[in-house]
N, C-alpha and C positions, 0 to 999 in steps of 0.2 A: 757607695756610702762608706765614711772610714768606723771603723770601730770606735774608737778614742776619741775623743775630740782634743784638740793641742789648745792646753789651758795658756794665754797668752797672759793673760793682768792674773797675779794672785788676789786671795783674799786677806782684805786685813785685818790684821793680827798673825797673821802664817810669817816666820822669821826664816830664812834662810843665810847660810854660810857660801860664798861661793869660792871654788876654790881657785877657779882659773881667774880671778878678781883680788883674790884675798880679802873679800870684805864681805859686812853684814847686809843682806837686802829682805825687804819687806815684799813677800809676794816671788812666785819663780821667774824672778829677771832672765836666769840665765837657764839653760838647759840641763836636767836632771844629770846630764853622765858630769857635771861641772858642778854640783851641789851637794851639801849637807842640809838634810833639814826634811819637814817642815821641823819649827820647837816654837815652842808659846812664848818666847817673852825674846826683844830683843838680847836681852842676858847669858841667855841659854846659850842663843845663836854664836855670838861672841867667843863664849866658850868652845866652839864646836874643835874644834883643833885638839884644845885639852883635853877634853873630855872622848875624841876617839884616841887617843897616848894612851887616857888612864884603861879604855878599855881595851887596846893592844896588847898593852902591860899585864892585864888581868887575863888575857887567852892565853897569854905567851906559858906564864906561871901554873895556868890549870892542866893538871893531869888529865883531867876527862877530856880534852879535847885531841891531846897526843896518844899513839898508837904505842902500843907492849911492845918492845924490843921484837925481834922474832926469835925464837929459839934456832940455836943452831941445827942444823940438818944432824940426823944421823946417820954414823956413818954402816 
């Protein structure tokens, strides 16, 4: 018996981005390693592209998420 069940037809209202597609689908047409999503509104989905830049952009610039230099060894 498998653990998961492999959800074939989404539910609608669930938006997905696919990236090996480049397009908006309603429901996970394509397989999770090849998707953004789920988001509520086909609008959102649309966005998915941008809105992983904007949050790229927002890790890149945060300090909390990069490491202190290391202090040089002494000698």
């Amino acid at each position: 018996m498998a653990l998961f069940k492999k959800r074939t037809v989404g539910k609608p209202g669930e938006w997905y981005y696919c990236l090996q597609h480049k397009r908006v689908e309603e429901g996970p047409d394509c397989p999770a390693k090849d998707r953004f999503g789920p988001y509520a509104s086909r609008q959102e989905a649309e966005r998915a592209m941008e809105t992983a830049a904007e949050r790229n952009a927002e890790w890149e610039t945060d300090p909390r998420w990069h490491d202190k230099p290391a202090d040089p060894p002494a000698n």
